[in-house]
Structures are given as C-alpha cells and as structure tokens.
N, C-alpha and C positions, 0 to 999 in steps of 0.2 A: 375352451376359454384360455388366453392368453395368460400366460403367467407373467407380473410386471417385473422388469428389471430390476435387479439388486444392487445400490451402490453403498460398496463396502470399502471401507476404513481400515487398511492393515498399520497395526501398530511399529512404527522404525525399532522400536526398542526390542520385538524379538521376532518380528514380521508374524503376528497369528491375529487373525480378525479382532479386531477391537469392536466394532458396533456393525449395523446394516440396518439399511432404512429401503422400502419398497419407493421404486420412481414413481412417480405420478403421469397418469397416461395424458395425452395433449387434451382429451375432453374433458378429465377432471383438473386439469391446470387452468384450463378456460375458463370454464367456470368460476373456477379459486379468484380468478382474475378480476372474472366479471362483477363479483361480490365484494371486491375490492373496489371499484371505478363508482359501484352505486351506492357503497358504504364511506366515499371520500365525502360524498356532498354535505354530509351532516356536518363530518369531521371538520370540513374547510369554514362553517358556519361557525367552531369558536373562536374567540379571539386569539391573536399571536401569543400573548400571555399565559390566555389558559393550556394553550398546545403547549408550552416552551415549560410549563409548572409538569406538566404528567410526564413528558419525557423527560425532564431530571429526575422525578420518582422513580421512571424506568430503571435510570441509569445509578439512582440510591441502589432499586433492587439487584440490579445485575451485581452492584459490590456486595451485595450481601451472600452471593453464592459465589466466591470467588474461592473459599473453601473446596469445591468443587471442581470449578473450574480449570484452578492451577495444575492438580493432579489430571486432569481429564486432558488440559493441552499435550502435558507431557507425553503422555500413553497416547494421541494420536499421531503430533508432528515432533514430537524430542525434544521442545523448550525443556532446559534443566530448571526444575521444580523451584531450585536459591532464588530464581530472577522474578518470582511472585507475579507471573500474568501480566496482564497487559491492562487491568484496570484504573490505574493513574492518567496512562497516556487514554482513555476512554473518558474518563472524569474531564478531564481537561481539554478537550476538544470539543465534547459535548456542551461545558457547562459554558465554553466561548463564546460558541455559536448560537444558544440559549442568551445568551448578555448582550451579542448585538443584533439579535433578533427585530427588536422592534425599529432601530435606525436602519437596518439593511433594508428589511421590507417596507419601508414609509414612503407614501405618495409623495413622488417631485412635484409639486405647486409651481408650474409655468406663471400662472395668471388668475386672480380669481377677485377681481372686480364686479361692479355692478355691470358690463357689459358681457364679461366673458368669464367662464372659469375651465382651465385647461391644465389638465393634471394625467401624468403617467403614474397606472400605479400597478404594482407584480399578482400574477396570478396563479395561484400552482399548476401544474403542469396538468396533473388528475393522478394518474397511477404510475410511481417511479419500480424498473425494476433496478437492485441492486446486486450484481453480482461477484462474490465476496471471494479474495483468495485465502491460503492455508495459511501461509505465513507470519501474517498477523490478524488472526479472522476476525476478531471484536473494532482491533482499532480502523480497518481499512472499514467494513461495514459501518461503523458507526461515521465515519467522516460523510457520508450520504446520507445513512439513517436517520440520522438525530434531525439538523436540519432540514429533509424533505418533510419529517412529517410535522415540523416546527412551522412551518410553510405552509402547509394545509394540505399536502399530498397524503396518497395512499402509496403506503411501500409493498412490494412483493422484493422476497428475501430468499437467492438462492444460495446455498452457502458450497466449497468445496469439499469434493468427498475425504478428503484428506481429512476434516473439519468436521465431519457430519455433523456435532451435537451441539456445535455454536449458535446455528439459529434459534433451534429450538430452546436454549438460553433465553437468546435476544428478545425474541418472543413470550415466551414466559414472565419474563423479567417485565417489559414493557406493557401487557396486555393485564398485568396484576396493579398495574399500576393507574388503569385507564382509560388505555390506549384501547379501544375496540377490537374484538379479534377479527375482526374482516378488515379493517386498518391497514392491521400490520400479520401479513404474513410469512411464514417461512414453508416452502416448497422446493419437495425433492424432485429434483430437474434431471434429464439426461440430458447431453450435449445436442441432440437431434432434436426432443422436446424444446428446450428452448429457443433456438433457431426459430423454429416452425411457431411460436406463438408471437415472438419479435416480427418476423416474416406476413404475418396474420396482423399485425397493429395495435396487438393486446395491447400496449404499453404507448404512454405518452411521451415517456424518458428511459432512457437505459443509462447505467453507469456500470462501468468494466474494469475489473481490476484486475492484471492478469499477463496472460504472456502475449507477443506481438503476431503470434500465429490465433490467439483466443479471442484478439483485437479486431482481427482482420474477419472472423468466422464472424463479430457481432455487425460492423458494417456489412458486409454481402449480407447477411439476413434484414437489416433494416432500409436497402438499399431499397428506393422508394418504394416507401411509406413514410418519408419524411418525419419519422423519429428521430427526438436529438439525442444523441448520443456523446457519454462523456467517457475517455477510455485512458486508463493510465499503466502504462506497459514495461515495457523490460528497461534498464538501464545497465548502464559502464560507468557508473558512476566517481572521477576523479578526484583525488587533492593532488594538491603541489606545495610544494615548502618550498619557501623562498631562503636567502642565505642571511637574513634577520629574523627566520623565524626562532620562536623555544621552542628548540627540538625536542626538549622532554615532555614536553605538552602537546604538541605535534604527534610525536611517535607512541603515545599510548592512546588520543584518542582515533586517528586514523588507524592504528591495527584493530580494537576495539569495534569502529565499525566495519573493519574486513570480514572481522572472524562473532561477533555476534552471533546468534541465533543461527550459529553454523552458517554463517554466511547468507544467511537468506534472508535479504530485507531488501528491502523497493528499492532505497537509498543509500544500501551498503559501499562501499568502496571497495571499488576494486581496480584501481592501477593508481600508481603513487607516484610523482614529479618529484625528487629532490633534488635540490642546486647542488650541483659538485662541492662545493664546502662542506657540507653535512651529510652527505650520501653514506658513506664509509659509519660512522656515529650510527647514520639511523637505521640501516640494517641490523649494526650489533644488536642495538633497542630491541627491535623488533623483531628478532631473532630468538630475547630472552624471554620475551612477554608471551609468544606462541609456544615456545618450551615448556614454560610453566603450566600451561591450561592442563586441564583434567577433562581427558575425553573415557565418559563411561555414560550409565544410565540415568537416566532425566530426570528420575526418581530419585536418587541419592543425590542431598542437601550437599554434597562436597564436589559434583561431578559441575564443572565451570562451561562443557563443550558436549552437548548431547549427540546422538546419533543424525545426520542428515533427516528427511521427512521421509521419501521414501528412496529404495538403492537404486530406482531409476535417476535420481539426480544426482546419487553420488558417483554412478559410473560417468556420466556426463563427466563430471569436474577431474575425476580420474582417467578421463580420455585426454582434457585439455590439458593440464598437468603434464601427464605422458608422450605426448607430441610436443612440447614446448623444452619437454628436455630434450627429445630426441634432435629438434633444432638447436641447442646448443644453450639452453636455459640452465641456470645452476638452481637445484633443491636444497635447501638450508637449512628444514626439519625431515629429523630422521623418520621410519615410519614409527609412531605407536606401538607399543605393546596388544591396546584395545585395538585399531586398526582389524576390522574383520575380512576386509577386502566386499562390506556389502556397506549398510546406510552410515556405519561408525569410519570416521575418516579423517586423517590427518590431517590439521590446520598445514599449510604450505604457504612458504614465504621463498617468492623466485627472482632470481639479477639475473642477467645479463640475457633481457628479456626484448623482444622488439614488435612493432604494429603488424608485423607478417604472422604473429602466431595468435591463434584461435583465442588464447585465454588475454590477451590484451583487445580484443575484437568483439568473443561472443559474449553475451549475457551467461558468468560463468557459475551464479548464484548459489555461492559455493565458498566454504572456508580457505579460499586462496588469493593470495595477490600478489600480483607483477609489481615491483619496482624499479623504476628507470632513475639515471641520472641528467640532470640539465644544467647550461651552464647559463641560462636567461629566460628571461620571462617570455619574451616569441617565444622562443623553442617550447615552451611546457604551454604556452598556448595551442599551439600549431598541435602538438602532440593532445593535448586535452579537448580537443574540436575533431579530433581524427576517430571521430567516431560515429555505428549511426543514431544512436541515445544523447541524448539530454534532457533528465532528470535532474540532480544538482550535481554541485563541484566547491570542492572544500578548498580554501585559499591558506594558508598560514603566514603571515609575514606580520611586524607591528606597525605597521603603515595602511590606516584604514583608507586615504586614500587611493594608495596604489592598487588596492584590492578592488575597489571599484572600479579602476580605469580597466583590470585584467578582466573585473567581471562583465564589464560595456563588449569585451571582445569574444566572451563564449557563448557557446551555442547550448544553451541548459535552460531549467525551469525556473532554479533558486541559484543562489549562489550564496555559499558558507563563508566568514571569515573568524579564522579561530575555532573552529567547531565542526562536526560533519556530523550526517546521519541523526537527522532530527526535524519533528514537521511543528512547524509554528503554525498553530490553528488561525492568529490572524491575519497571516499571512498567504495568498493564491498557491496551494498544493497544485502545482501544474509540468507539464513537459513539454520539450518539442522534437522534432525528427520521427522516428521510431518509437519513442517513450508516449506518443500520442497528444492529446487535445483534451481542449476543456479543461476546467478547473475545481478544484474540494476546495471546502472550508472559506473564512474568509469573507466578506460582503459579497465580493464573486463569486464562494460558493452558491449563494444564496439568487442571486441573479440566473447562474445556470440551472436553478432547481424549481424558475419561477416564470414567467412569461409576460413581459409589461406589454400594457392596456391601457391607450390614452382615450381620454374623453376629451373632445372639445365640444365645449357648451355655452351656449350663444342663448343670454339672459333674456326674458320679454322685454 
C-alpha cells in the first residue's frame, strides 16, 4: 500500500514542524469533488439572500476563533501576533459582497412586453476551485469564497502548505453555520493532484492566487477543457511622490507597505519614484522608520517585524539585495542584531539603485525597497511601466487630477492616490502583464463567478 504524501508546515519562528496533514490521493479528491458538483444543486436552489445570511454567520463564526487563529498565523508564516489577524479585512469584503449581492446578480430585463420577454440573467458556474496562498490565507480565500457560494456555487478549498490549518478554519467556521459540508470543502492537495483533476475537468472555475510560475502550471493543466480561469500573480508594485506631495504622509505609508508583513503582500511596494526636491527628505524618513522596527518572534506583542515565512524566501531577497550592492547600490540598514542569516531578516532600504538590477525587476517579496530619484512625471512613468507586473501603483501628489491623467498612462490593475497597499472590496481587484487576468470582488467579481443566460421568449 502506498503511503500518502505528507504536507508539512515548518514553523519560520524556529524551523521545527508545526502541523501535517496527509495529501489526498487523485480518487479520493475526485470524489470529494464529485459530492461537491451534485451537492451544488440544492445549494444553488436557495435564494441569494438565504446564501448571503449563512455566509455572514460563517464569517461571524470565523471571528469568533480568531483567538486561535492569530496565534496559529504566527507559528506558521511569522505575522507578529500585535497586528491581530486578518479578520477585519475578511468582515469587510465579505460583508460588501453579501450587500451587493442581490443588484450584482439581478436579471438585465431587455424586454418584457406582451409580445416578447428577453432577459440575461447569471448562472453559477457549478464547482469553483479556490486556490489560496500563505500570505494572507483567510483574506485572499475569502475574496472568492464568500461570493462564489453567495452565487450559488460549490467551492473546493485548497489551502497552502505554509497555511495548513486555514481551511480547515474556513470550513469549520462556515459549515457550523450552514453551509452544507459537501458545499464547501477544504482538500489537502499536492501540486501533481491538482494539475491532474483541473486537467480531468473536475472544476467549472479555477481561481489562483499565487506566483507566475503557479499561474502558468494552472493554465497548461486547464488548457482545453475550457475551464475559466481567474489568476492573480506576482507584482513590482510602484509609488511615485510628486514634488507637491506630503512627504510625511508619503514616507510612512509607502515604507509601511514595503516592509509589512515582512514584505509579503500581493500589493506591497516595492520600488519608490521620488522628485528630486524631496528625494534626500525622504530617504532620511525612511531610513528612521525601518531603524526603529523590532525584528524578533511573532509571538511577543512588542516584535513590529516577524521572521520571513519560510528561509527559502528570505535567501531569495538576500540574494537580490547582495547583487544589487555588488552593482553599486547603497544599503542604509545596518544588519540586525536578530538577523539569523536564515527566515529573520533585515528590513533594507537601497539608493543609487537602477532597472538593470534584479530587485528593481523581480518579484522580490520581501522586506526591501529600491528607491530612485526623478525629476518628472515621464520619467517616473516610463520607469513605473518598466515592468513585467501590474497589480497597482501608488501616486502621491495633491492634485487629484494630475493623478488621473499619470494613472490613464500606467500599465497596472488599480491605481492609488494618497494611499497604497489596500484592496477596496468595491472596487475590480484585478491585474495586467505577468500579474495575470480576471478579476475579485466587486459587481465583476460576481460576473466572473457567474455565467449569463439569456432567454428570449416569444409570447403566444
């Protein structure tokens, strides 16, 4: 007998297994699958309401184990324990897309006379998979979750091994609330299994949340079977400060989104435009702000900078870093005392940085960032389009017009004015280039989670 793969959960905080959950082999995922597809039809038969009422109860119960939760993020990807989870930003996406639930999905009425009535109206898809990454595992899952099965879909829910014990949350949470357990599942996947059941047609819908090599692995497996697929992938995510920006409002929340969550968010920032008038200013800023962090354990209420997720990503950023001095890049934070040379790693803030070097180019998802000087807005165009990512790009200047004409010239999903690193639920979470297609959240979310069906009907 085969013994099933183990995926295991090593904790950043001192690398010794945190959980492990047995894969699920391709017959028993099938299956899992296939009790999802014939357990939608009921599901899809209640009203938008009744759907939209049980998954808020979900998402009541997921706040109520958040006690649990906060600790358990820590000890698997290093969020420091002070920043209390990620259940606000879950509430509030969820409870959006619950609100405009009933006008997203409502029949367009073309016509409906005593001769004709001709009406488009949305269909769910039948069985959406969601595949979830570490970095923010509740919020990114739930920007497809909540609204597929608001929709009348059945989810399957694979979560990363980073993450093991998130779905099994989400599920919990939801199915106490419910939501049918053939509904909604959560299934422990290997990378080969799930290939091979996309591949097979199991799924009506994929959504991918992930890196541009995990994007490219979900297209080649869906690659006809004409599954839609929704994929939201790496970004280089830009601001630019103009020379009317406030720079003090500027420079704490652009480092702020650099160095979050150790650097690892969808929408983090990472390379900074400032106009030569304020360049010199906002290095110092930003120089003082990454000084002061507290890089230690996730667990102690005082630590501001946890450990990376695991030290395969913090070598990455310690390679980009390392080649960009050796190019002639200046390092402006000393190393840490905490500094282990493994997932614990120095926030770094780099000048005299240029497009030839790795960490201005790759997805360096990581506590660092480049900042350049410009002396116009081309130029911090030209340079904020020099990329193959677009996710968003953060503007700073007080001129909301101007912001708009810079933002008609980029190549990105959202564009920020005054703010960065932030997803507005009613607003299309989307990308373009490399960052991928399709779109969360939103009326669009809703449309991509749906499939319109027109009748035309022709009265006796």
């Amino acid at each position: 007998m085969t013994m099933a793969q183990q995926l295991t959960c090593i904790s950043p905080i001192d690398g010794t297994v945190y959980e492990s959950r047995d894969a699920a082999s391709f017959a028993a995922a099938k299956t899992a699958v296939e009790t999802a597809a014939l357990a939608q039809r009921a599901w899809r038969a209640h009203t938008i309401q009744q759907r939209a009422d049980i998954v808020m109860a979900g998402i009541a119960n997921l706040g109520a184990m958040n006690d649990e939760i906060v600790p358990a993020l820590a000890q698997m990807m290093g969020r420091p324990v002070r920043y209390g989870g990620e259940f606000g930003g879950v509430q509030e996406r969820a409870g959006h897309m619950a609100s405009i639930a009933q006008s997203a999905l409502a029949d367009i009425v073309v016509e409906d006379s005593d001769k004709f009535r001709r009406v488009i109206k949305r269909e769910p898809h039948g069985t959406v998979l969601v595949i979830a990454p570490w970095n923010y595992p509740y919020m990114t899952a739930i920007n497809t979750v909540a609204p597929a099965l608001i929709a009348g879909n059945a989810v399957v829910l694979k979560v990363a091994t980073q993450t093991l014990l998130t779905g099994e949350h989400l599920v919990q949470a939801f199915v106490a609330a419910g939501v049918p357990a053939e509904v909604f599942q959560n299934l422990f996947l290997d990378h080969a299994t799930t290939s091979q059941l996309i591949a097979e047609n199991c799924f009506d819908f994929v959504n991918f949340t992930g890196s541009v090599g995990g994007g490219k692995a979900v297209e080649t497996a869906a690659a006809g079977t004409f599954t839609g697929v929704g994929l939201e992938l790496g970004g280089k995510d830009p601001g630019y400060v103009c020379e009317d920006a406030d720079v003090d409002v500027a420079v704490e929340t652009l480092i702020d989104g650099a160095m979050f969550n150790a650097g690892q968010c969808c929408c983090g920032i990472e390379r900074i435009y400032v106009h030569e008038t304020h360049f010199d200013t906002f290095v110092a800023k930003a120089v003082a702000i990454v000084k002061a962090y507290k890089l230690g354990d996730p667990r102690d209420q005082a630590t501001t900078l946890g450990p990376m997720a695991h030290v395969r990503f913090a070598t990455e950023v310690r390679a980009q870093i390392a080649e960009a001095i050796a190019d002639g890049a200046t390092a402006h934070i000393e190393t840490f005392p905490q500094d282990d040379g493994g997932a614990y790693l120095t926030p770094q803030i780099l000048t005299d940085v240029n497009h030839d070097m790795r960490v201005m180019q790759d997805e360096s998802f990581g506590p660092v960032v480049g900042i350049m000087k410009v002396s116009s807005d081309q130029q911090a165009i030209a340079l904020m389009n020099d990329s193959e990512f677009g996710l968003t790009a953060s503007i700073w200047t007080k001129d909301a017009d101007r912001a708009e004409r810079i933002g008609a010239q980029l190549e990105t999903g959202t564009v920020f004015l005054n703010r960065a690193d932030y997803l507005d639920p009613a607003l299309c979470w989307t990308g373009c280039k490399d960052t991928g297609r399709g779109g969360g959240l939103s009326v669009i979310g809703y449309h991509n989670l749906t499939r319109p069906k027109s009748y035309h009907l022709k009265k006796a």
